[in-house]
C-alpha positions in Angstrom: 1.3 10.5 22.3 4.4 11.4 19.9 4.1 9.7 16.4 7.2 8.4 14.7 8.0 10.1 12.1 11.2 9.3 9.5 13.1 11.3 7.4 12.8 10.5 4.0 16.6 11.5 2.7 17.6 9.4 6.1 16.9 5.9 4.9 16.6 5.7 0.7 19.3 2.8 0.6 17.5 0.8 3.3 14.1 2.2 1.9 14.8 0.7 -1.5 15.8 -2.6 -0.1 13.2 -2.9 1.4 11.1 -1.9 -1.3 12.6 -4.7 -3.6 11.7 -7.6 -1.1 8.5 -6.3 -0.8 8.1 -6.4 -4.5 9.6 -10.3 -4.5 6.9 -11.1 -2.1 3.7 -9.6 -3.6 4.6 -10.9 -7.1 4.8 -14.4 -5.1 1.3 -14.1 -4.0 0.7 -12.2 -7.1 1.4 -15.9 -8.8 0.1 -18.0 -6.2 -3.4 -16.1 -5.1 -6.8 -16.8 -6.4 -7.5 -12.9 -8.6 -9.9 -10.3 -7.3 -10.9 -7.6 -8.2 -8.7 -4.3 -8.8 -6.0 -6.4 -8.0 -6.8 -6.9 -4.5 -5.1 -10.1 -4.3 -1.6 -8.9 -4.8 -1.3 -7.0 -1.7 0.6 -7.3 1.5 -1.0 -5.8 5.2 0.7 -4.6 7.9 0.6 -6.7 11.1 1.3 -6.7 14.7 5.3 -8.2 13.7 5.2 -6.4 10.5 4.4 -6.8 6.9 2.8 -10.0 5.7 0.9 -11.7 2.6 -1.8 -13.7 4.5 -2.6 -16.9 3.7 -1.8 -17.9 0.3 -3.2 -21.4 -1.4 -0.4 -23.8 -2.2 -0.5 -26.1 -5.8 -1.8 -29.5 -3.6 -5.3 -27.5 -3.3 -5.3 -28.3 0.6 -2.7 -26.4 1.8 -2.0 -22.1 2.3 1.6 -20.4 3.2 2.0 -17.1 4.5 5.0 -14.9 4.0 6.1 -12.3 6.8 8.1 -9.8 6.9 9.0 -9.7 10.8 10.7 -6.5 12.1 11.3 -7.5 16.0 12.9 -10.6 14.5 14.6 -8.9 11.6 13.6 -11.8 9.5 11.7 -13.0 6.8 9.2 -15.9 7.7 7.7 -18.5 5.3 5.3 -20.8 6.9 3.0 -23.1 5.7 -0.1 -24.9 7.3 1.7 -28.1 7.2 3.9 -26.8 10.0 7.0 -26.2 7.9 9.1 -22.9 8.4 11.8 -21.2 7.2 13.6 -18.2 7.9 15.9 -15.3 6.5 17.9 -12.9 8.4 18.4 -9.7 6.7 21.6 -8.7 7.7 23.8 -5.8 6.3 25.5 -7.4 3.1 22.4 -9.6 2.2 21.4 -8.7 -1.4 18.1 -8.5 -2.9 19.3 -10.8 -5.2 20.0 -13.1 -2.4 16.8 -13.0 -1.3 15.2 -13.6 -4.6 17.1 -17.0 -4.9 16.0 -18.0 -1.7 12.9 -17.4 -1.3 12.3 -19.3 -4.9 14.4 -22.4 -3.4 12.2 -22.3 0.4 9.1 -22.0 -2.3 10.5 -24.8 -4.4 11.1 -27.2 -1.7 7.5 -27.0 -0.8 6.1 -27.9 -4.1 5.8 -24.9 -5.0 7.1 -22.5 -8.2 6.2 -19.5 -8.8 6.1 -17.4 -12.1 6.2 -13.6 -12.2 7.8 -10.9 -14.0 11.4 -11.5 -12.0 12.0 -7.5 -11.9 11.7 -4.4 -10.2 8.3 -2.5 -11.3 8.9 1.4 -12.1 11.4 1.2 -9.5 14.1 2.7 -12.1 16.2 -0.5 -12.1 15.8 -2.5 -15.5 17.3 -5.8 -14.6 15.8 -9.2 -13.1 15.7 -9.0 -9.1 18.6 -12.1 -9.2 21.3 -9.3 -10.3 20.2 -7.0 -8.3 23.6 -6.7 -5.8 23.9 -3.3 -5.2 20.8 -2.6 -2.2 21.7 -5.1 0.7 21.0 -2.1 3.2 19.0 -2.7 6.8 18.7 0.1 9.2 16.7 -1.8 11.1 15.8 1.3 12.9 14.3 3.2 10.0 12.0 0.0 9.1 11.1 -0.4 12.8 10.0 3.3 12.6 8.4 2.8 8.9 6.0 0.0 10.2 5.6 2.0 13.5 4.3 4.9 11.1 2.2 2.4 8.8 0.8 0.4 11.6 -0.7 3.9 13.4 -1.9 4.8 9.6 -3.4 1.8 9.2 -5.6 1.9 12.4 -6.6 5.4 11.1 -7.4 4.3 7.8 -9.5 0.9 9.1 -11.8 4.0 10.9 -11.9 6.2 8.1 -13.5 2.9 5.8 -16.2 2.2 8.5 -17.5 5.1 7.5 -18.7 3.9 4.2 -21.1 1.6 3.1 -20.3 1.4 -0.6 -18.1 -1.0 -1.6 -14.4 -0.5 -0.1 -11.3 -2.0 -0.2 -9.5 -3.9 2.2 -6.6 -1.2 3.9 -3.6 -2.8 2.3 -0.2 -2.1 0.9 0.2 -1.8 -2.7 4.0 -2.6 -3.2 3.9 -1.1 -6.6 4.5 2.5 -4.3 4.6 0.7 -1.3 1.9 2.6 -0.2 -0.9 2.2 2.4 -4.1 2.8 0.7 -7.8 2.5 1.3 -10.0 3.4 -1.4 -14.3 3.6 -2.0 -16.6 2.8 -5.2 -19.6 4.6 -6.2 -21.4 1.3 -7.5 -20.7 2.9 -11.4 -18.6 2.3 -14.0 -16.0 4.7 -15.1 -16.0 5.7 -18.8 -14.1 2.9 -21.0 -10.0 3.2 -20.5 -7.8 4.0 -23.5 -7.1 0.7 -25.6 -3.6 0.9 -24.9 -3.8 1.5 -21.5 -2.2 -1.3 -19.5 -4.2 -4.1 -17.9 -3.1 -3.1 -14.5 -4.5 0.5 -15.4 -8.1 -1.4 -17.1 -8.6 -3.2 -13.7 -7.4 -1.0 -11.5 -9.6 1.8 -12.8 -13.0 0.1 -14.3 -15.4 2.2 -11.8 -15.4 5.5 -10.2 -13.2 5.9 -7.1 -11.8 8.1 -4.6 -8.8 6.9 -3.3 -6.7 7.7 -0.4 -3.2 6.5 1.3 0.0 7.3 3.0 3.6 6.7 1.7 7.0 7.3 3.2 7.8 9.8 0.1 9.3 9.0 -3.0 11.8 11.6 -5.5 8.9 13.6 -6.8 7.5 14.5 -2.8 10.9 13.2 -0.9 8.8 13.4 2.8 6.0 11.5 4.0 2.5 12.2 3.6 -1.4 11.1 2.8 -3.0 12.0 -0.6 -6.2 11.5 -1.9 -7.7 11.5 -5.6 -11.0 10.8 -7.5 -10.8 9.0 -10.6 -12.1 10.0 -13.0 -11.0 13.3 -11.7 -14.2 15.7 -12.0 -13.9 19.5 -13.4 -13.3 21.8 -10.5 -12.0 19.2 -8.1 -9.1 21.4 -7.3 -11.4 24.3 -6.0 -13.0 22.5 -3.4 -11.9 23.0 0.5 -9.5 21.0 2.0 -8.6 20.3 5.8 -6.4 21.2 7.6 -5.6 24.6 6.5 -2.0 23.0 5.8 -3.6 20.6 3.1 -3.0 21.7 -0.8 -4.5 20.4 -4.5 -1.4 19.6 -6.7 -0.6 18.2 -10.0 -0.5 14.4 -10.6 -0.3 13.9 -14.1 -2.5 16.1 -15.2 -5.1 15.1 -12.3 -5.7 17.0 -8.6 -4.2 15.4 -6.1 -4.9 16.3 -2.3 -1.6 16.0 -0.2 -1.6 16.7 3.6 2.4 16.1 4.9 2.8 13.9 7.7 4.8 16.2 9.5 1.8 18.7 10.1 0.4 15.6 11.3 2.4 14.9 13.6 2.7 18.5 14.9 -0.8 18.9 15.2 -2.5 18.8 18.8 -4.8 16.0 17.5 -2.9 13.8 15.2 -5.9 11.1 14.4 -8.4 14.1 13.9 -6.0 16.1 11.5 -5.5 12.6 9.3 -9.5 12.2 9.8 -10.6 16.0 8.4 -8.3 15.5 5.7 -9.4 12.2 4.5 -12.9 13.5 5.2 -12.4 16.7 2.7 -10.9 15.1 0.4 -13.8 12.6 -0.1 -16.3 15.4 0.4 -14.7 16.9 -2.5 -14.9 14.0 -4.9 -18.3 13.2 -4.2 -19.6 16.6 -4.6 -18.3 17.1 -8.0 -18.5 13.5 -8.9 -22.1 13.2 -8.3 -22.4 10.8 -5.9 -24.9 9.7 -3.0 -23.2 10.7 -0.2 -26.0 10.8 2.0 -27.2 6.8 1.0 -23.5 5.8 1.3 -23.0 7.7 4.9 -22.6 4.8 7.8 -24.9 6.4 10.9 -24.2 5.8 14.2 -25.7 2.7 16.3 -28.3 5.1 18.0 -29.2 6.7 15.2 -30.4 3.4 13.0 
């Protein structure tokens, strides 16, 4: 088997297009969703046609849409459970701020209005999503290989989390980074956040975790790769043993990060085991030096209950 793989520097334009639509339709389930905790109900999954919201309740009370990103159709679907569809073709020339409008008008003819912050977050564009002309890039090729690459992560991810019986989040995508995360709890609180911090930061991070994803690579790490951290991070975190021997700790502001790049992945003889190790280390690290019960949170095989 020969994983995809996708150069980051090859597809920024289309990445960030991307990126932005993704945003538009997380903040519309953002809106529309019932909350949960550490903001669970914001995300987007990725699916057998690509990247969708799941079922989101409409106003009426009776009723859910669903928002899909479809990459063999090249398309973005809105259905509802009333039967009623819609559809977008993202063509070359198609502007995010296209989109924006008309996803609020197929929204608006179904009752329904939404109300979110209407720009880009820490994306480095400080304007509202409907003036945002300048990304209307699809290399349909690049996304077809980014969801290729985020569909085999996600598989890996889903049996890294069986692993676990503490409380664990779904394996979703965060569209703040777009990444693919997966993250576990050790049942405690983590000590109280700074008063300023934002609320995102306050819910995101009211208990111990360690946390661990993929992303296609952003400015600061332009390739793609899987990190891990443990909030909050314990003292001597960064002298614990990672695997492969390719992983590293590095700097995250002012925190250990573990980063294993995708491309020793994908040149390793056993892709799923190297992502496995690595997620394994990682954790082992964090829940040696964060105290926690390893052993009482350890799934066991079948025949061994």
């Amino acid at each position: 088997m020969k994983l995809p793989y996708l150069a980051y520097e090859s597809w920024k334009d289309t990445k960030m297009t991307l990126h932005l639509i993704m945003q538009i339709i997380g903040k519309i389930r953002l809106h529309a969703a019932p909350r949960k905790n550490h903001w669970w109900y914001i995300t987007e999954y990725v699916t057998s046609n690509g990247f969708s919201t799941a079922p989101i309740p409409m106003a009426d009370g009776l009723n859910t849409f669903e928002i899909t990103l479809n990459v063999h159709r090249k398309t973005v679907h809105f259905e509802n459970s009333k039967g009623e569809r819609h559809e977008i073709s993202l063509v070359d020339g198609y502007t995010v701020s296209s989109f924006y409008k008309d996803s609020l008008a197929i929204l608006s003819s179904w009752g329904e209005e939404p109300k979110f912050v209407n720009k880009p977050l820490d994306l480095g564009i400080d304007k509202p999503f409907k003036e945002i002309t300048e990304y209307h890039h699809y290399d349909w090729t690049a996304i077809h290989t980014f969801w290729q690459m985020m569909l085999w992560n996600d598989r890996i991810l889903k049996e890294f989390s069986g692993r676990f019986y503490g409380k664990t989040c779904p394996v979703h995508i965060y569209w703040h980074h777009l990444d693919l995360t997966v993250t576990r709890f050790s049942g405690r609180k983590a000590p109280a956040a700074n008063p300023k911090a934002s609320a995102l930061e306050k819910d995101a991070y009211s208990h111990e975790v360690i946390s661990f994803g993929f992303w296609a690579g952003d400015d600061n790490l332009p390739e793609p790769a899987y990190y891990s951290y443990t909030f909050p991070s314990p003292k001597g975190l960064e002298e614990e043993p990672l695997l492969p021997d390719t992983a590293l700790w590095t700097d995250a502001n002012g925190s250990p990060m573990a980063i294993l790049k995708y491309q020793d992945v994908v040149s390793s003889s056993d892709p799923a085991k190297t992502v496995l190790d690595f997620l394994e280390s990682a954790y082992q690290a964090g829940a040696k030096r964060a105290n926690w019960d390893v052993e009482g949170l350890k799934v066991l095989a079948l025949d061994q209950l």
